[in-house]
Steps between C-alpha positions, in 0.01 A plus 500: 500500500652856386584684797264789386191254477603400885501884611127571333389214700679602803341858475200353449471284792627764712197730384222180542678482874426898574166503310393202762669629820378890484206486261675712197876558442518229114566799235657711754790215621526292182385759221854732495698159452294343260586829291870476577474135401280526176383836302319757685161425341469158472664493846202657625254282327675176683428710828142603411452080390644386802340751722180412398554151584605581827226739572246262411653243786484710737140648400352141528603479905365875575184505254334531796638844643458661146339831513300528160371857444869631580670223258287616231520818498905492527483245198325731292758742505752244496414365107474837392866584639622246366465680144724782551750262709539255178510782242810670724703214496484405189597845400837535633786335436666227697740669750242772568218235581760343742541812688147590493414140659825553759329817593165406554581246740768679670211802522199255591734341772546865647179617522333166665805550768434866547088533472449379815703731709326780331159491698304596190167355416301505177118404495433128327261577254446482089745749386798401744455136416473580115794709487674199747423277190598698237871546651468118606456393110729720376780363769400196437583499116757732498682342763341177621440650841143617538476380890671856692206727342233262647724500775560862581137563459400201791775743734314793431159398511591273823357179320499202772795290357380118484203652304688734282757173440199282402391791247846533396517130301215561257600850429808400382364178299281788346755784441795241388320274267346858312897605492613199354206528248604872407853451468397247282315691256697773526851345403332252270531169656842583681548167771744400694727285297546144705538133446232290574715362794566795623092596506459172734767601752380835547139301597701271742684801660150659527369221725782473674575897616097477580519203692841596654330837594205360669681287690743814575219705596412295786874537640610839445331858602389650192688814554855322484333343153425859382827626565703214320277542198547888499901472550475238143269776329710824591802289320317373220382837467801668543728194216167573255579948590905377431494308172278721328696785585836322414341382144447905421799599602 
């Protein structure tokens, strides 16, 4: 096995492990090194594929939890971000698509760390969810990372967290599967470009970070979980910032 096919499934497995232990954290931990590993937009499309997978997994344990007016409301404004997300990255070039990505999640990782200190509140209503959506689906297909919107809008509307968690799951199904659809379209057919051995690992690693992360969940706080998977996005984030900097230089 190439050693680049064993790093896609290690980044992967490591995003399946954080998606299971803290509810969200798949584009976020494995999405910047699937870039580094393959090209920025098919890169992305493995992490919205795999994402949804692991989404769905956890969605059929919390179904239960899910609240429905919110989640549909967010989704709505989710598919139609995803439109101007897909049409921006296909627009620009290679190096500048790997900075934009390295700064989104550099930038998302910020402001879920620093929202919560700031005491601010903003009602949870129509517009706030929409416009949540919107910035979700445009994240999302931009960057493969659509979970810090939703996120920073549960801090400032104080959503109750095993509810907002539950909600979380289908909203991402939702918003991921309409951004792998639109970049799609949009870059006619572009897909990741992987043996058929390779697509059959990358289900086995799947299970296996999920079940490894259930089984992690019941053994570690979730806080010490949340701050591994934030110290492997800041340098994802940070090699995806580097290399496309390096490649215009």
């Amino acid at each position: 096995m190439e050693p680049v096919v064993v790093l896609i499934l290690f980044a992967v497995f490591l995003g399946a492990l954080s998606q299971r232990v803290t509810g969200m954290g798949f584009g976020l931990v494995s999405g910047p090194f699937l870039v580094l590993l393959l090209d920025p937009f098919s890169g992305i499309v493995l992490v919205n594929i795999c994402g949804i997978a692991a989404a769905l997994s956890v969605f059929a344990r919390t179904f239960a939890e899910v609240e429905w007016p919110p989640l549909r409301q967010l989704a709505l404004g989710a598919v139609i971000g995803t439109v101007p997300g897909a049409l921006l990255a296909s627009s620009l070039p290679t190096p500048l698509l790997q900075i934009l990505i390295g700064s989104l999640i550099v930038l998302s990782l910020i402001s879920s760390l620093t929202l919560g200190r700031l005491g601010h509140r903003i009602p949870a209503n129509f517009g706030t969810r929409m416009a949540t959506g919107l910035l979700s689906g445009a994240m999302s297909a931009a960057a493969g990372t659509g979970g810090p919107a939703v996120s920073a809008y549960a801090v400032l509307t104080s959503w109750e967290q095993r509810s907002f968690a539950a909600t979380l799951q289908p909203f991402l199904v939702v918003g991921t599967t309409s951004a792998v659809v639109m970049k799609v379209i949009v870059n006619g057919g572009v897909w990741p470009d992987l043996e058929i051995g390779t697509w059959f690992g990358l289900a086995l690693v799947l299970v296996a970070g999920l079940i490894g992360g259930d089984w992690l969940s019941r053994r570690i706080e979730t806080s010490i979980a949340r701050t591994g998977m934030l110290v492997l996005a800041f340098g994802g984030g940070i090699s995806a910032l580097v290399k496309g900097a390096a490649a215009l230089v």
